[in-house]
C-alpha positions in Angstrom: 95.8 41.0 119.0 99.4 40.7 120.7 100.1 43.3 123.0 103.7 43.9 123.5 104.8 43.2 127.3 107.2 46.3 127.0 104.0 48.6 126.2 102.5 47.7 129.9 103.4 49.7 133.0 105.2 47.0 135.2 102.4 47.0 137.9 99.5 46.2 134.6 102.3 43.6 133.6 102.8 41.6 137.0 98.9 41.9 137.3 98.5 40.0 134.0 101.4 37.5 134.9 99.8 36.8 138.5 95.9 36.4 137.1 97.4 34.1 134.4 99.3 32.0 136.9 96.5 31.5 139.2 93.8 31.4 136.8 93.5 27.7 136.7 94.0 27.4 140.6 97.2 26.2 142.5 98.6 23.1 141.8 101.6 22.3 144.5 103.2 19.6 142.9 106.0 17.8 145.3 106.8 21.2 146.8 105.1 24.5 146.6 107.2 27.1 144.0 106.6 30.4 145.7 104.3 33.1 143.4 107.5 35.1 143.0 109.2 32.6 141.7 106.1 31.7 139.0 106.1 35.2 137.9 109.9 35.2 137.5 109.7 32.4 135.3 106.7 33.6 133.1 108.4 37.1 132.9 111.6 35.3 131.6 110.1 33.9 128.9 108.1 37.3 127.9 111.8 38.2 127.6 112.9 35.6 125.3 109.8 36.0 123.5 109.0 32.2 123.6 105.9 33.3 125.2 103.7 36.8 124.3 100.7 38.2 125.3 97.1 38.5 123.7 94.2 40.4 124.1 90.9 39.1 123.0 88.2 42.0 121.5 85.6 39.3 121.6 85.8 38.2 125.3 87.6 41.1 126.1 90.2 38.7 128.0 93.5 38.6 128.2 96.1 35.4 127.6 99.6 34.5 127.7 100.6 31.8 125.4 103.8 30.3 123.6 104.7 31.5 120.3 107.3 30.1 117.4 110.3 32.2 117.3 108.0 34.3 114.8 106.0 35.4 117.3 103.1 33.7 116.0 101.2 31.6 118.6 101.8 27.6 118.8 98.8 25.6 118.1 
């Protein structure tokens, strides 16, 4: 189910941005990008809607993920 970003308070949204961005760990690359800066990004594209946000009833989990300009996820 996509959950519209607009529909979360901004504290529940920044929440779901940060656990998604550090989810997988922290990868530093060259030079570290500041979290602010990550969540910026992420909320950005929630803007442009070239990335949405999904709620799974079965794990009851929560996802971001790119989607076509449909809305529909990418594969």
């Amino acid at each position: 189910m996509q959950i519209p970003w607009t529909s979360l308070s901004p504290a529940t949204l920044r929440a779901v941005v940060e656990e998604f961005i550090t989810r997988e760990g922290t990868d530093y690359g060259e030079q570290a990008t500041p979290l602010d800066h990550k969540v910026d990004a992420v909320m950005a594209q929630l803007k442009q809607g070239s990335v949405a946000i999904f709620y799974d009833g079965e794990t009851e989990t929560v996802t971001l993920q790119a989607v076509d300009r449909h809305g529909r996820p990418r594969r």
